[in-house]
Wavefront OBJ file of the C-alpha trace (Angstrom):
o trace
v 6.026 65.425 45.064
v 8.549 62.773 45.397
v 12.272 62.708 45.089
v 13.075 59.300 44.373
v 11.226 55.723 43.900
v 12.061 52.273 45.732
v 11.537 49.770 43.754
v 11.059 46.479 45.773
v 8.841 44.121 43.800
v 10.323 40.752 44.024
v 10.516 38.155 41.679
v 8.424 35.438 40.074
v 9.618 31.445 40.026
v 11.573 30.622 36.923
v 9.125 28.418 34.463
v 11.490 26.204 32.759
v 10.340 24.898 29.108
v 9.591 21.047 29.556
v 6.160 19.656 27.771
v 3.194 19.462 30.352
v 4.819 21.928 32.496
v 0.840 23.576 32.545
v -0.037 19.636 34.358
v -2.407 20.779 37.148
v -0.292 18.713 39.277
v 2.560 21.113 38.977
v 3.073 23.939 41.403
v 5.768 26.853 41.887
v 7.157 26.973 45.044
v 5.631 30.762 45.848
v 2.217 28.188 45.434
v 3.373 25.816 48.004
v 5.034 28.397 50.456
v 2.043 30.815 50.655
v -0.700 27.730 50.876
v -2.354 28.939 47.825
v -1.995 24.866 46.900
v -2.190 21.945 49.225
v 0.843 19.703 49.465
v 0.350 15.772 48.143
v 1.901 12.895 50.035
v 4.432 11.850 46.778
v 6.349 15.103 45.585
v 9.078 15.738 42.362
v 11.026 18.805 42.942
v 12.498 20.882 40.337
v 15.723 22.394 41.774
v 18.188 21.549 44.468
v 19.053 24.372 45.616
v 18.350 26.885 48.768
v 14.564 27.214 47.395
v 14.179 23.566 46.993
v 15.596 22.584 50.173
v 13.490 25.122 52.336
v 10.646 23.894 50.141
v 11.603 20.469 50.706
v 11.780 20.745 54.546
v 8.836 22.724 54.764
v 6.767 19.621 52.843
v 8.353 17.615 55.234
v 7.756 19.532 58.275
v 4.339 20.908 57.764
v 1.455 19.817 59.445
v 3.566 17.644 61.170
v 2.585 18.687 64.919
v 4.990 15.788 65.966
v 8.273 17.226 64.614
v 9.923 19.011 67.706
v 13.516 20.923 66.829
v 14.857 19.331 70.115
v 13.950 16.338 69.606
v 15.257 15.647 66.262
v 18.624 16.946 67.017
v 18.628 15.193 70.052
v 19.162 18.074 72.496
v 17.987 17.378 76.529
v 16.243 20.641 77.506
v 16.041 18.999 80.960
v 19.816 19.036 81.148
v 19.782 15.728 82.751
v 21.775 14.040 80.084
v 24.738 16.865 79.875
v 22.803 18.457 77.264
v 22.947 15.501 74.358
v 20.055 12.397 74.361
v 20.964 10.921 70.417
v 18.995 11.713 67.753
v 15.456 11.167 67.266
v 14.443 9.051 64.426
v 12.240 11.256 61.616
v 9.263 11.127 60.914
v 8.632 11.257 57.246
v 5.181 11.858 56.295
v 6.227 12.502 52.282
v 8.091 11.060 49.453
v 10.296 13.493 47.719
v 12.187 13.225 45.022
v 14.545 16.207 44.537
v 16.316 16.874 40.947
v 18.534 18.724 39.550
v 19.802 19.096 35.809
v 23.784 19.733 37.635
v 25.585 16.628 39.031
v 26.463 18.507 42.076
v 25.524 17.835 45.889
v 21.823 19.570 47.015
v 22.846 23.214 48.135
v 25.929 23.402 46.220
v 26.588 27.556 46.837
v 24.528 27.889 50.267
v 26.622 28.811 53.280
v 28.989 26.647 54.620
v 27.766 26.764 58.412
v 24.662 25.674 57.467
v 24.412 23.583 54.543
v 25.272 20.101 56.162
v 22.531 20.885 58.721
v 20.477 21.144 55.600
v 22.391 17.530 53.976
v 21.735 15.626 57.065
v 18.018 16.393 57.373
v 17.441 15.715 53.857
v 19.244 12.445 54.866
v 17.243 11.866 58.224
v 13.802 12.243 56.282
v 14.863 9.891 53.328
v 14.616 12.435 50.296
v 16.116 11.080 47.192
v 18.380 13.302 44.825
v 18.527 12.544 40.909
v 21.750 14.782 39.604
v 22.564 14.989 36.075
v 18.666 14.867 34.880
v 17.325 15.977 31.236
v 13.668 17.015 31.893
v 11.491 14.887 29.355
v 7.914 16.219 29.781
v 5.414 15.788 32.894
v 2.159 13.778 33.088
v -0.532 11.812 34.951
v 2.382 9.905 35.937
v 5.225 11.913 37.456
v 8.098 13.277 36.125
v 9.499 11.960 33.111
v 13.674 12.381 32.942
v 16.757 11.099 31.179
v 19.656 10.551 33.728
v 22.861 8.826 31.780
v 21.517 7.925 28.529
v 18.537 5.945 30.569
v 14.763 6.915 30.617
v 13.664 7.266 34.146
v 10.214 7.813 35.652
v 9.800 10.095 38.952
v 6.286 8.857 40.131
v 4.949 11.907 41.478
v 1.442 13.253 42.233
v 2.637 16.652 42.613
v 5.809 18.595 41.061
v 7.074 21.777 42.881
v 9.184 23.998 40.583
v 11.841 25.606 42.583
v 14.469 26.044 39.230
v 15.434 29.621 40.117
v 14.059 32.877 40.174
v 13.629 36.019 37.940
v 13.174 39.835 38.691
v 9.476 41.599 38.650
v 10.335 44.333 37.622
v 7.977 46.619 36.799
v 7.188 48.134 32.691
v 6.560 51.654 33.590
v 10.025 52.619 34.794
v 10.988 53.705 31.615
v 8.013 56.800 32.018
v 9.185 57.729 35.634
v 10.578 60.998 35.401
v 12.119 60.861 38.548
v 15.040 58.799 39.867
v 14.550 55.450 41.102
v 16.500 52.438 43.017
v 15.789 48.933 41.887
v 16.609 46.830 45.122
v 16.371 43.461 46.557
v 15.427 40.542 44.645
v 13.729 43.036 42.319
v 17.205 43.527 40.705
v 19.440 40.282 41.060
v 18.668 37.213 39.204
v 19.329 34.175 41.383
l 1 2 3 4 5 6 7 8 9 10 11 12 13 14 15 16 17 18 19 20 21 22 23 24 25 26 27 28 29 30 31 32 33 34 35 36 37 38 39 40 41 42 43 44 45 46 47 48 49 50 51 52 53 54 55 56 57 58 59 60 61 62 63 64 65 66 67 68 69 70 71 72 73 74 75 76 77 78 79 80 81 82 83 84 85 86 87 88 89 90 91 92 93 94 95 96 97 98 99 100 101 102 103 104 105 106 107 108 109 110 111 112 113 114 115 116 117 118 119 120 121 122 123 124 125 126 127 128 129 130 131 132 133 134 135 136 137 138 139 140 141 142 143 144 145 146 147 148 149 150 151 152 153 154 155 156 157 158 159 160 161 162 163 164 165 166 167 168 169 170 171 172 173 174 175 176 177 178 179 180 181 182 183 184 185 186 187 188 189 190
């Protein structure tokens, strides 16, 4: 018999409500992440923040077997340049569009130590941010938004949601008859 439960079920991506969100060409970034769906050359992203931007550099990076750490950041692992060479220029084998409902920089609320790494890569690779978005509806043709009173047209092939994240928690917890933890993302909704 047991004296307690751990409950450490995860969560699920955050489907927001915008007509032809069921588009085939839209994906959740637990999709993308685990390979379950292959990544498309021209990409929309729902979200800008520390979801979006791993998902983001992970479209960028993956399957890329040029893209060396070192290299980009222009660090000499021979040592013959007193450590620094310049940076390397990136190689960008995807279009992405990231967007955000917020006006707000991309990874407003990550850490401080790291999010200009995070900036300046989303920078070197050429992604485009559209702040202050109303999501109109997805189709055949991208994703449809209103940003300032104007009507504007995200050609995409592919939209990755990355809009937040909610608890799984599981419905029998209510019939456990002994004490249980809720912990991890399981219990906070981020």
């Amino acid at each position: 018999s047991y004296q307690q439960v751990i409950v450490a079920t995860g969560s699920t991506a955050v489907i927001p409500k915008i007509t032809g969100i069921e588009h085939k060409n839209v994906a959740t970034y637990q999709q993308i992440l685990s390979e379950q769906t292959e990544l498309k050359q021209n990409i929309a992203i729902i979200g800008t923040g520390g979801v979006a931007i791993d998902t983001c550099l992970y479209a960028l990076k993956h399957q890329d077997k040029t893209h060396d750490y070192y290299q980009h950041w222009g660090v000499d692992v021979s040592n013959q340049s007193g450590g620094l060479v310049g940076k390397m220029p990136a190689n960008n084998p995807r279009s992405i569009t990231l967007t955000q409902r917020k006006v707000r920089k991309p990874g407003t609320g990550l850490g401080k130590t790291t999010v200009w790494i995070h900036r300046q890569e989303l920078k070197d690779f050429g992604v485009k941010v559209v702040s202050g978005a109303s999501y109109q509806k997805i189709d055949q043709d991208g994703l449809h938004l209103t940003v300032r009173n104007k009507d504007k047209l995200v050609p995409a092939e592919q939209i990755i949601l990355c809009a937040g994240q909610q608890p799984q928690t599981p419905t029998f917890l209510q019939q456990l008859t002994i004490p249980y933890q809720i912990v991890g993302a399981a219990k906070e909704n981020t």
